[in-house]
C-alpha positions as CSV (number, residue, x, y, z in Angstrom):
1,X,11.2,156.8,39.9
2,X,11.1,154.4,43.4
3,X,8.4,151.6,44.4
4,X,7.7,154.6,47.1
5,X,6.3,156.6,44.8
6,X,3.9,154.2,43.3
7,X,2.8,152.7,47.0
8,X,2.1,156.2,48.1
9,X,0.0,156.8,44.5
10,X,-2.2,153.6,45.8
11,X,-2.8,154.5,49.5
12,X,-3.8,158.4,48.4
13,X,-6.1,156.5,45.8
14,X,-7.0,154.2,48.2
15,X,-7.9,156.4,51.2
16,X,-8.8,159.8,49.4
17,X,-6.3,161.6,51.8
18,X,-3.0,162.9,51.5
19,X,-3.4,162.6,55.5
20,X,-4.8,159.3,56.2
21,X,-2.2,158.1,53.2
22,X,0.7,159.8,55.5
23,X,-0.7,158.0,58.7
24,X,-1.0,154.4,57.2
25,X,2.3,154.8,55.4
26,X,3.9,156.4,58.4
27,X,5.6,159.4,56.6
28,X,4.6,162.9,56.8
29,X,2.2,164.5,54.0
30,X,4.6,166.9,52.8
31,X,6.5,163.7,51.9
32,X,3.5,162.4,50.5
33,X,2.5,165.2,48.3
34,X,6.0,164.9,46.6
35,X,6.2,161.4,45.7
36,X,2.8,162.4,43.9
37,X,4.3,165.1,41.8
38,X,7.4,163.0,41.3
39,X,4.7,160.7,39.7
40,X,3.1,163.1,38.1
41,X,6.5,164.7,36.6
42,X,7.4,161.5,35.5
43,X,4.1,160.6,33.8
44,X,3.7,164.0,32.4
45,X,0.0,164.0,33.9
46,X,-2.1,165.2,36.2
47,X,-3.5,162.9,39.4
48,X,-4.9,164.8,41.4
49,X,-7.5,167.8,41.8
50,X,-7.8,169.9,44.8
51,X,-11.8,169.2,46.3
52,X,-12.3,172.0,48.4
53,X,-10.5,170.7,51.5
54,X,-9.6,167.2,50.2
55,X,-8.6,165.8,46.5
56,X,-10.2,164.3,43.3
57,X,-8.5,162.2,41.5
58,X,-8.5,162.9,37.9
59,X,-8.7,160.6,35.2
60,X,-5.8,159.8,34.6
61,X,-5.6,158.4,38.2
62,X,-8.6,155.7,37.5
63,X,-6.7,154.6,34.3
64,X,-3.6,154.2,36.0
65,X,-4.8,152.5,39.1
66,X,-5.4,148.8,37.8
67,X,-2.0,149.0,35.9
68,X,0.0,149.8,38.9
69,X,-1.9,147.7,41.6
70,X,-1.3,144.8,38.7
71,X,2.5,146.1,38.5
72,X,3.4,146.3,42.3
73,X,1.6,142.5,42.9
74,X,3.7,141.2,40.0
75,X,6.3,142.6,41.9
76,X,5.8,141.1,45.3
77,X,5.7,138.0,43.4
78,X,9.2,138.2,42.1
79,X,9.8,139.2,45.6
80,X,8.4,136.1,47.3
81,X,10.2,133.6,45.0
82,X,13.1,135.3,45.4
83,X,12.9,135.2,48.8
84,X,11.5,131.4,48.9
85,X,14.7,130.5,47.0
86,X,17.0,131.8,49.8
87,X,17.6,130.2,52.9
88,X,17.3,133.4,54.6
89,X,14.1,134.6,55.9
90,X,14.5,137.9,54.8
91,X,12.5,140.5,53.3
92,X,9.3,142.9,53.3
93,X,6.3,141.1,54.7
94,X,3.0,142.7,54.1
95,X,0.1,141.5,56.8
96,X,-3.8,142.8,57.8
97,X,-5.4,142.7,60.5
98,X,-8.8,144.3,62.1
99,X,-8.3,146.9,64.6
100,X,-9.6,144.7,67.3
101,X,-7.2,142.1,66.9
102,X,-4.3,144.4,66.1
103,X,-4.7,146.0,69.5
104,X,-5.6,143.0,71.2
105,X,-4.6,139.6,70.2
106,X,-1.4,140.1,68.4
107,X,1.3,142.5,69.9
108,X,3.3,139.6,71.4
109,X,3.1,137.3,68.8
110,X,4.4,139.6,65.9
111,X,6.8,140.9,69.0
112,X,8.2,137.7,69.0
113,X,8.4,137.2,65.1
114,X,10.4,140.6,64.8
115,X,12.8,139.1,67.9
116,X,13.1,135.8,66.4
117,X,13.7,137.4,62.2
118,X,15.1,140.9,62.7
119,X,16.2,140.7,58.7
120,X,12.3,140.9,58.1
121,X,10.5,144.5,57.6
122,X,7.4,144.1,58.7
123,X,4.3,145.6,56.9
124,X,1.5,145.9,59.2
125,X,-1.8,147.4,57.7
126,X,-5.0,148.1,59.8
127,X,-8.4,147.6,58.1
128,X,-11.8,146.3,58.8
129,X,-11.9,142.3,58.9
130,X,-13.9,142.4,55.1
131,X,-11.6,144.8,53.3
132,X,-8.7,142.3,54.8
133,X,-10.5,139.6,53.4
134,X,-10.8,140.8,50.3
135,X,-6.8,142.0,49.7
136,X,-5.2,138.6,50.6
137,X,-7.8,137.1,47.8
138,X,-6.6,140.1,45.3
139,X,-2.9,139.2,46.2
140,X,-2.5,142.9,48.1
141,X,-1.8,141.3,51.6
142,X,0.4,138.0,52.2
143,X,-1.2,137.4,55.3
144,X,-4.1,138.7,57.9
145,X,-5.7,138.5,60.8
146,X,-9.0,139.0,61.0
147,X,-13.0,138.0,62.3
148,X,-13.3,134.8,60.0
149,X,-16.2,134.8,57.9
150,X,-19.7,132.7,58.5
151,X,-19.1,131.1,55.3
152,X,-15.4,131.1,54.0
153,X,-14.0,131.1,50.4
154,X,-12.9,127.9,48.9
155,X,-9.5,129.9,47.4
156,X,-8.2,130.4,50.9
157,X,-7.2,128.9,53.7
158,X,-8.1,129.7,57.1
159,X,-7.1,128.7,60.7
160,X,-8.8,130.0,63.8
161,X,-6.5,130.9,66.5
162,X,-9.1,132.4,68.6
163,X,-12.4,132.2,69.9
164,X,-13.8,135.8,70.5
165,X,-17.5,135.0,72.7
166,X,-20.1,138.0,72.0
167,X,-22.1,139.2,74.7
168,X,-24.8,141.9,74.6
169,X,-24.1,144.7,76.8
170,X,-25.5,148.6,77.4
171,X,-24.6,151.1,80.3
172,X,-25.2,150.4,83.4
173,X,-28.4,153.1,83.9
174,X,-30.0,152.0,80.8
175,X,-33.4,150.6,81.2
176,X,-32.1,146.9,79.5
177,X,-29.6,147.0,82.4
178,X,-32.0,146.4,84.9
179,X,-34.0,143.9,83.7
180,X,-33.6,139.7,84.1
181,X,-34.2,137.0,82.2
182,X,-34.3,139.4,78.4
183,X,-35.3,137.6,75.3
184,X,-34.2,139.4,71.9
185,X,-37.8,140.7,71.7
186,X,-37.4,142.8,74.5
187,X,-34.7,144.6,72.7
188,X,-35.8,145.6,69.7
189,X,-37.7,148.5,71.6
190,X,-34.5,150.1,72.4
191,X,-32.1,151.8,70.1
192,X,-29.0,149.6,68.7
193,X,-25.8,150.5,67.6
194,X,-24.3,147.3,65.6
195,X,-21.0,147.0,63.2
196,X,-21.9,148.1,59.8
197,X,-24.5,145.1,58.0
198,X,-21.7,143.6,56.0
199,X,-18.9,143.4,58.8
200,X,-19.0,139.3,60.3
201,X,-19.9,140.6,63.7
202,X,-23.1,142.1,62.6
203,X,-23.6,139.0,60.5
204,X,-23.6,136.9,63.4
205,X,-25.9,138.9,65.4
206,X,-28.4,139.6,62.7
207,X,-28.8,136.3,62.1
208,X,-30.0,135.1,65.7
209,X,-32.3,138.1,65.4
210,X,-33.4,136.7,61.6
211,X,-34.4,133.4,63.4
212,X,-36.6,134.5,65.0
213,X,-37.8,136.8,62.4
214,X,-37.5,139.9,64.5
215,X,-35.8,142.9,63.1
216,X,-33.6,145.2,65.5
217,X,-33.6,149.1,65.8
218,X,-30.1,150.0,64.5
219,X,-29.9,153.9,65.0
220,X,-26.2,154.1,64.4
221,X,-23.3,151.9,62.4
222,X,-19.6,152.4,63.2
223,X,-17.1,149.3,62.9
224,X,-14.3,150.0,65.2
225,X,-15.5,148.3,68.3
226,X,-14.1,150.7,70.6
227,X,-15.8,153.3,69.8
228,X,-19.1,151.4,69.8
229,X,-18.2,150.6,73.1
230,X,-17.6,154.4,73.8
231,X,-20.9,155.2,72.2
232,X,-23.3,152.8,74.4
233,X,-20.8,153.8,77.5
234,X,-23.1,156.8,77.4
235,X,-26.2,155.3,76.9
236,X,-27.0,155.7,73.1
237,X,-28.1,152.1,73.1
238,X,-27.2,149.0,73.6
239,X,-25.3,146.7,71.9
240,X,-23.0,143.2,71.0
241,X,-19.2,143.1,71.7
242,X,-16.8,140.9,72.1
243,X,-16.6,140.0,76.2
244,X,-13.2,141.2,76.0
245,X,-14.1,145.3,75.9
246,X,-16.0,144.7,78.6
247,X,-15.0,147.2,81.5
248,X,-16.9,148.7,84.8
249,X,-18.3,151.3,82.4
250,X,-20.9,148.7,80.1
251,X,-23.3,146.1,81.7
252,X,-23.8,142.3,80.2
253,X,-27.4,142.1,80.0
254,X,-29.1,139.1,81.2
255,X,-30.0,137.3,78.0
256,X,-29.6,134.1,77.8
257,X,-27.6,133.5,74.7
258,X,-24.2,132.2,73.4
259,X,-22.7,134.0,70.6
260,X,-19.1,133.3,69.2
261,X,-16.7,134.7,67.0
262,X,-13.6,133.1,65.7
263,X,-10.7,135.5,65.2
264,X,-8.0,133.5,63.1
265,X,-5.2,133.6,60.2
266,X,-6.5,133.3,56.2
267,X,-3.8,133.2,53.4
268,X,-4.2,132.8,49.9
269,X,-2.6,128.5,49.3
270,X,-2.5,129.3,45.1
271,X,0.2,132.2,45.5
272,X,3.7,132.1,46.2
273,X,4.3,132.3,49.9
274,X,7.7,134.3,51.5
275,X,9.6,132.3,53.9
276,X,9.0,135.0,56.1
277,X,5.0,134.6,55.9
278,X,5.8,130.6,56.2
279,X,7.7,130.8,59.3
280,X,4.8,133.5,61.0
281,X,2.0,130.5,60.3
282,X,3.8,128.2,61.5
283,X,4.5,130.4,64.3
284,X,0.9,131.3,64.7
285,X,-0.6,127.4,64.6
């Protein structure tokens, strides 16, 4: 039985697809689908169900969830101090970061880390800013990159590295587009599409809306910015982005209001860092 094994066990658990699993982990599903059984042949049990087109994990599965996820951050612990103990920066180091900033903010710094420590395997996961959050305060992730919270935890440690300024924008034959001089009460008699309620960027917005006590109409949620920015390309509504997506495709509307966003580095001070996630924050600041 390998560590591969048990990783690919989490991201199927994790993700509910053999597919999406194979994508993250950058192996095919066939290869996927055996590590299971290997599992599964080792344990004696059964994990997994077929769901009509998809999977269900079985019992089994729940109960040995916690135990492994407990098991393969025990692990990574032994592996940091280890690796903190060398003078060698060497190693597997396992990082988040938001779609958003993965695509655009931090290609030529870890470009540069990987020049600079080629002995380091980078682990570079994609998820929403919140889930990020959330796995480098359960131990899962080292290190990410990721929309900074309106109110941060006192366990971690943050540094902003960037400031991300939001502007409210639709297509450029919407009604909104056309108009000068808007207040956020002439926009709450259009359709919206905002980031999900409990992502930071809908936070933000919400909240200038909230001070006003004035509520806006969200038809449609869907995090990944891009696509938001696909979606009010055609004219489903408008909406807030960062000024970076903008493009000859969206319009900024004329509203006279400064929103910001700060895109930065959080890390967890009480656990054992690698010299390899040392070296990319002090890279980094």
């Amino acid at each position: 039985m390998n560590l591969a094994a048990f990783e690919a066990f989490v991201k199927v658990m994790e993700t509910s697809s053999i597919s999406i699993a194979a994508e993250q982990l950058f192996i095919t599903q066939p290869a996927v689908t055996k590590r299971i059984h290997n599992l599964e042949d080792y344990f004696g049990v059964k994990l997994f169900e077929s769901a009509g087109r998809g999977i269900q994990p079985t019992h089994a599965a729940y109960s040995l969830l916690p135990k492994v996820k407990t098991w393969l951050n025990e692990l990574g612990e032994i592996h940091h101090t280890l690796s903190h103990e060398q003078a060698q920066v060497q190693g597997r180091l396992k990082i988040g970061t938001s779609h958003h900033i993965g695509l655009h903010h931090l290609a030529e710094p870890l470009k540069k880390f990987v020049q600079h420590f080629p002995k380091v395997t980078l682990d570079v996961h994609f998820v929403d800013s919140e889930q990020a959050h959330e796995q480098v305060l359960a131990g899962e992730l080292e290190l990410a990159f990721l929309t900074l919270p309106p109110v941060g935890d006192d366990r971690l440690n943050y540094v902003t590295i960037w400031e991300d300024p939001l502007v409210f924008v639709s297509a450029p034959f919407h009604p909104l587009a056309q108009q000068h001089n808007l207040q956020l009460e002439d926009l709450i008699a259009y359709s919206s599409l905002l980031p999900a309620a409990h992502t930071y960027t809908s936070q933000i917005t919400l909240a200038e809306f909230e001070k006003k006590g004035l509520k806006p109409r969200i038809t449609m949620s869907n995090n990944p910015l891009e696509s938001i920015r696909m979606l009010v390309s055609i004219g489903l509504g408008w909406s807030v982005l960062p000024k970076t997506l903008l493009n000859h495709e969206l319009t900024r509307l004329d509203l006279n209001l400064n929103m910001n966003r700060q895109l930065g580095m959080v890390w967890h001070p009480a656990r054992i860092q690698s010299k390899a996630a040392e070296e990319l924050i002090q890279m980094m600041t």
